[in-house]
C-alpha positions as CSV (number, residue, x, y, z in Angstrom):
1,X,0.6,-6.6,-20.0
2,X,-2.2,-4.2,-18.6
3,X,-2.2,-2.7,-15.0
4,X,-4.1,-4.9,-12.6
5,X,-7.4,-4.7,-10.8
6,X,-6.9,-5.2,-7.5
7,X,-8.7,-4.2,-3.7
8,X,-7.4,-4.2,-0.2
9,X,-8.6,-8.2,1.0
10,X,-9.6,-7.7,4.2
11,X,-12.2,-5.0,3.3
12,X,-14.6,-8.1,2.4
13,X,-13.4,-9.6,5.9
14,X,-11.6,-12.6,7.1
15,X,-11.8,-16.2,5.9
16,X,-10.0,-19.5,4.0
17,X,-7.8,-18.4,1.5
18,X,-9.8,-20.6,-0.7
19,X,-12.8,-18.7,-0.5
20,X,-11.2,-15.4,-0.4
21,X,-9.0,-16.0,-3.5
22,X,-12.8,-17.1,-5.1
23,X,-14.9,-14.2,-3.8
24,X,-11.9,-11.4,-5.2
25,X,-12.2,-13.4,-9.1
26,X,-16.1,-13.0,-8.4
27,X,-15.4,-9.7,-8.2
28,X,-13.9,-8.9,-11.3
29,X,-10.3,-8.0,-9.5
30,X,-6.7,-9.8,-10.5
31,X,-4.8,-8.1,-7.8
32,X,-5.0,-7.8,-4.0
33,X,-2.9,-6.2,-1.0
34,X,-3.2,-9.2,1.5
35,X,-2.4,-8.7,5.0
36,X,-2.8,-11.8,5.8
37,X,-3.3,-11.8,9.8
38,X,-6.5,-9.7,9.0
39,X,-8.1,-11.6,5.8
40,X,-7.1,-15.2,6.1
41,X,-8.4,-17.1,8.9
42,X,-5.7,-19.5,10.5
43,X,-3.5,-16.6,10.3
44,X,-2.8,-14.5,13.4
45,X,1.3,-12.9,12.2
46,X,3.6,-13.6,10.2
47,X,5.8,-14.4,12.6
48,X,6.1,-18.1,13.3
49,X,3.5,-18.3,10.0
50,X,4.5,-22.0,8.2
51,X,5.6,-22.6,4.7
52,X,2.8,-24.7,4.1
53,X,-0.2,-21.9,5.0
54,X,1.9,-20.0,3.1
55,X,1.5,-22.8,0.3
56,X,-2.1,-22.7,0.6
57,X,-2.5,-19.0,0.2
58,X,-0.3,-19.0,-3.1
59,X,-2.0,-22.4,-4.7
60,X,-5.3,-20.9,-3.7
61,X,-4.9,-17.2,-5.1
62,X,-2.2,-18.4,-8.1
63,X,-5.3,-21.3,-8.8
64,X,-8.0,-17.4,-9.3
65,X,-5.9,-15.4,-11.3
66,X,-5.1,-13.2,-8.3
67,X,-1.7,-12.0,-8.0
68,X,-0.4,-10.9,-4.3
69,X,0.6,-7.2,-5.2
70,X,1.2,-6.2,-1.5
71,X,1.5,-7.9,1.0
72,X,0.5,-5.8,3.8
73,X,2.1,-5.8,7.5
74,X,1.2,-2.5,9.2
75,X,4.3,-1.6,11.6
76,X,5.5,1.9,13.3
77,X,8.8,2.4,12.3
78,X,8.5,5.9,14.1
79,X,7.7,4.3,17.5
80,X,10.1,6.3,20.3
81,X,9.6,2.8,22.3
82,X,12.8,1.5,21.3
83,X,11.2,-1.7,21.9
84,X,8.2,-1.6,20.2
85,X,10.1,-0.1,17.7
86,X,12.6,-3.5,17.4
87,X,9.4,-5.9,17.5
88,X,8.1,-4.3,14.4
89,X,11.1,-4.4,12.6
90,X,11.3,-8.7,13.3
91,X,7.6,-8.9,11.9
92,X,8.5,-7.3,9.2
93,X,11.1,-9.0,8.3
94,X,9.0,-12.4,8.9
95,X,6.5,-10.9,6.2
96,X,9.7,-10.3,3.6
97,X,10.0,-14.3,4.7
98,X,6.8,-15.1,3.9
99,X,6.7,-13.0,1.0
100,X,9.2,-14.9,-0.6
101,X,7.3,-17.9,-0.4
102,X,4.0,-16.2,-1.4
103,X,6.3,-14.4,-4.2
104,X,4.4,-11.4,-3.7
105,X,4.9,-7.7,-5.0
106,X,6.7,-6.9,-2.0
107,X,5.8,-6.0,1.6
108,X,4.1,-3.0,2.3
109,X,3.9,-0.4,5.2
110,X,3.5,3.4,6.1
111,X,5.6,4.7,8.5
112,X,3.7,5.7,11.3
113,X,0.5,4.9,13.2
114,X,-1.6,7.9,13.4
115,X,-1.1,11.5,13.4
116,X,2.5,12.5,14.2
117,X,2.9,16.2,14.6
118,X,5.4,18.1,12.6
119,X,8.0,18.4,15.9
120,X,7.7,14.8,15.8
121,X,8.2,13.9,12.2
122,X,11.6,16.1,12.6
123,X,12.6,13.7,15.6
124,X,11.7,10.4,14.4
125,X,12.7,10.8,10.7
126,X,15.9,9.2,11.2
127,X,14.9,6.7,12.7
128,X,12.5,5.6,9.9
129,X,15.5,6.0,7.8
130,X,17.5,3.7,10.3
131,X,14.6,1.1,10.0
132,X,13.8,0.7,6.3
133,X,17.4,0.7,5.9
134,X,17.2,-2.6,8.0
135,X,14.6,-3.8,5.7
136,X,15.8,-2.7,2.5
137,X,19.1,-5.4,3.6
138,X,16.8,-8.0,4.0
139,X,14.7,-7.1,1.6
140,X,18.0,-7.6,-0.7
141,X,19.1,-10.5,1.1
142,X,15.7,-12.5,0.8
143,X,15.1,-11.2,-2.8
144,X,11.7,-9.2,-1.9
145,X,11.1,-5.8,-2.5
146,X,9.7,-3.1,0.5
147,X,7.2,-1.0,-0.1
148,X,7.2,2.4,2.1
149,X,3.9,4.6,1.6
150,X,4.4,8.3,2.5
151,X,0.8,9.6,4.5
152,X,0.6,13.3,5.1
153,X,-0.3,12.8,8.6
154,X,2.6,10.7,9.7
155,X,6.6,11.1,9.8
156,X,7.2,10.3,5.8
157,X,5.1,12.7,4.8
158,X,5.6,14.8,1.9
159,X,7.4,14.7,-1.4
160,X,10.5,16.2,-0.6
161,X,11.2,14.1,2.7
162,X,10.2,10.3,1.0
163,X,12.9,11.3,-2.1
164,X,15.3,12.0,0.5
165,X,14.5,8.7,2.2
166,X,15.3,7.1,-0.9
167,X,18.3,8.4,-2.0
168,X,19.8,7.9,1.8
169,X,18.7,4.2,1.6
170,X,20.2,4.0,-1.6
171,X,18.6,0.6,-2.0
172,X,16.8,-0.5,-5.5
173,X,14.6,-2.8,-2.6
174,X,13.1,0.2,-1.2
175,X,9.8,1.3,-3.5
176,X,6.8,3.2,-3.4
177,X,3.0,2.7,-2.5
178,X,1.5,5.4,-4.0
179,X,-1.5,6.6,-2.3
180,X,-2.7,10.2,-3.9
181,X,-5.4,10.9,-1.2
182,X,-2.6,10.3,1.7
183,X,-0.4,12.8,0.5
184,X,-3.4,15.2,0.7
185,X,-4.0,17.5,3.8
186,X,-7.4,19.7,3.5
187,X,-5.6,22.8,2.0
188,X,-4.1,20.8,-0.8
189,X,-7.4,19.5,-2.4
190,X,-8.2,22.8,-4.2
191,X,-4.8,22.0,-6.1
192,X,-4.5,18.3,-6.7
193,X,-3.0,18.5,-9.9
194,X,0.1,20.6,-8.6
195,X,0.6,17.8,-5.5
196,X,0.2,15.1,-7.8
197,X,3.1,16.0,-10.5
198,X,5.3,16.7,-7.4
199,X,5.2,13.5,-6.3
200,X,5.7,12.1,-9.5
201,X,8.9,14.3,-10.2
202,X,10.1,13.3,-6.5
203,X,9.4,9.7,-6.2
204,X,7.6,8.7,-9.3
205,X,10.5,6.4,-10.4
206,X,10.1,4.1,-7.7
207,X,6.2,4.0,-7.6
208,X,5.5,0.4,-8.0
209,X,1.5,-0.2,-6.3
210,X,-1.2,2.5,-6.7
211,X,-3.8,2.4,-3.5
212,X,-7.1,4.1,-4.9
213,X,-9.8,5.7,-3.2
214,X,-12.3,8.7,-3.0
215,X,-13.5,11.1,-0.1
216,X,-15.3,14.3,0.6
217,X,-14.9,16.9,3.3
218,X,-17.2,17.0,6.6
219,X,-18.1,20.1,8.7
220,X,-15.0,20.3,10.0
221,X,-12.7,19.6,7.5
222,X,-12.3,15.8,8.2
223,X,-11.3,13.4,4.9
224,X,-14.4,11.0,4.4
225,X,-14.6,8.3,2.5
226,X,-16.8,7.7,-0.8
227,X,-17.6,5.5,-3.2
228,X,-14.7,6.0,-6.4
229,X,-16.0,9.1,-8.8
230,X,-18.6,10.5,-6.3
231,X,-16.2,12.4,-4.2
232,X,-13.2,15.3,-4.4
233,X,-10.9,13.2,-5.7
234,X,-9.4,14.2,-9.3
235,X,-7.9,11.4,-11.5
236,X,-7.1,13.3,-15.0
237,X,-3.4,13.8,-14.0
238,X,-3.0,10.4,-11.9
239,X,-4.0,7.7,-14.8
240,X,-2.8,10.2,-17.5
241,X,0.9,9.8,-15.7
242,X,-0.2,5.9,-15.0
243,X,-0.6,4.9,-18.1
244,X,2.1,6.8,-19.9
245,X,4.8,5.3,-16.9
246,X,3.5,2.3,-15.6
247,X,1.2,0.6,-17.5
248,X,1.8,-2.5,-15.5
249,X,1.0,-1.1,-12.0
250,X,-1.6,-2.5,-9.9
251,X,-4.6,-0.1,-8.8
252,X,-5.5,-1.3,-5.6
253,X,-9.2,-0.1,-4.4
254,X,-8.8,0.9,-0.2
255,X,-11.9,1.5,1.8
256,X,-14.1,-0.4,-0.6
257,X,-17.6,-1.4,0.9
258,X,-18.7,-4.8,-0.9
259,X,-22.2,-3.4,-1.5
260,X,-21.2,-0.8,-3.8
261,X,-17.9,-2.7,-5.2
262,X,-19.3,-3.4,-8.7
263,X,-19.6,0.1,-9.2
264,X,-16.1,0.9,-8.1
265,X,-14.8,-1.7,-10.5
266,X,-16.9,-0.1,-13.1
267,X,-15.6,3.0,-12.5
268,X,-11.7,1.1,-12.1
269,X,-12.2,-0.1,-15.8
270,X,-13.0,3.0,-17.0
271,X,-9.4,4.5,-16.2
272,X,-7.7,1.5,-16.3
273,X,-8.7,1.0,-19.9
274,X,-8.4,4.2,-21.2
């Protein structure tokens, strides 16, 4: 079995799961990370989402070839509103509901919404601990794997702090979205290789979703994306490690802009099938 083609969904917008599922095979992709409140219409949370839409999301993506890799729900698990912080954890665990019925990948977040400075990530690290503990239980209850993607911006942020994560979880449930450019802050791009292997020696085990994208570097040092090949990033060491590890990943394309897709999945074959 070869890795899997796949793009974020709702980068093409929102509408039936019919004519998504059809527009993504158009494409030339066999994977997706669906968060479904943002691409499906009729969908506005998981929470209190029915078994039958969830029926007519898996009939209409399982009838296009198009497996469910992720299923995204974006919550802050380092929220210091202990309330906020609670209703993200029950939509998240209404996602690992509905992913058991969409028998998806498993259910996908990062750990933070925006930038969290480094005071900040020391605070609120246990408490992302604390919460994807919660949903590594359920996770193992309901038979659906959580994905955690570390972003260098927010409170799971580097190498050393998401293999700690793991091991204090301790739960086979837990796994990894990898996302290269995420673990990238502007000093680190002159020495992608180095940051790359890293991750792979810290977390690579549990790596089970690639996110893919490109970017280049404004005036003041802001990450921007790019159409795949025509930016910074370097892929040598990535797909080299890919192929050699997990042949059967999915490469899901972020940030992709449907005028230029074919040339992104072009350039996805490329790597894919080397």
């Amino acid at each position: 079995m070869d890795m899997k083609l796949g793009v974020r969904a709702h980068d093409y917008g929102k509408m039936s799961a019919e004519a998504m599922a059809e527009l993504l095979k158009r494409e030339g992709f066999d994977a997706a990370q669906l968060a479904a409140a943002k691409a499906i219409e009729g969908v506005d949370s998981y929470i209190g989402m029915s078994r039958e839409k969830a029926g007519e999301i898996r009939k209409a993506f399982d009838e296009n070839g198009i497996f469910i890799s992720v299923l995204g729900c974006y919550i802050d698990i380092s929220c210091r509103d202990r309330a906020v912080y609670e209703n993200h954890l029950e939509l998240f665990k209404s996602a690992i509901q509905v992913s058991s019925w969409l028998n998806a990948g498993m259910v996908g977040t990062e750990s933070s919404y925006g930038v969290v400075e480094m005071e900040d990530k020391e605070k609120t690290i246990g408490q992302v601990t604390e919460g994807l503990s919660i949903l590594a239980e359920e996770g193992e209850r309901m038979g659906v794997n959580v994905g955690i993607e570390p972003v260098a911006t927010h409170t799971l942020y580097s190498p050393e702090w998401t293999r700690r994560l793991l091991d204090q979880v301790g739960s086979s449930r837990l796994q990894v979205i990898f996302d290269p450019v995420n673990m990238l802050a502007p000093d680190m791009v002159n020495r992608q290789d180095e940051v790359w292997e890293t991750c792979f020696q810290a977390f690579g085990r549990e790596i089970a979703a690639i996110h893919l994208k490109d970017f280049k570097l404004d005036e003041n040092g802001m990450f921007v994306p790019c159409p795949l090949g025509t930016g910074l990033m370097e892929y040598d060491t990535l797909f080299r490690w890919l192929h050699r590890e997990k042949p059967e990943i999915s490469i899901l394309r972020e940030e992709i802009d449907p005028v230029t897709a074919q040339d992104d999945v072009a350039f996805m074959k490329k790597w894919i099938e080397k």
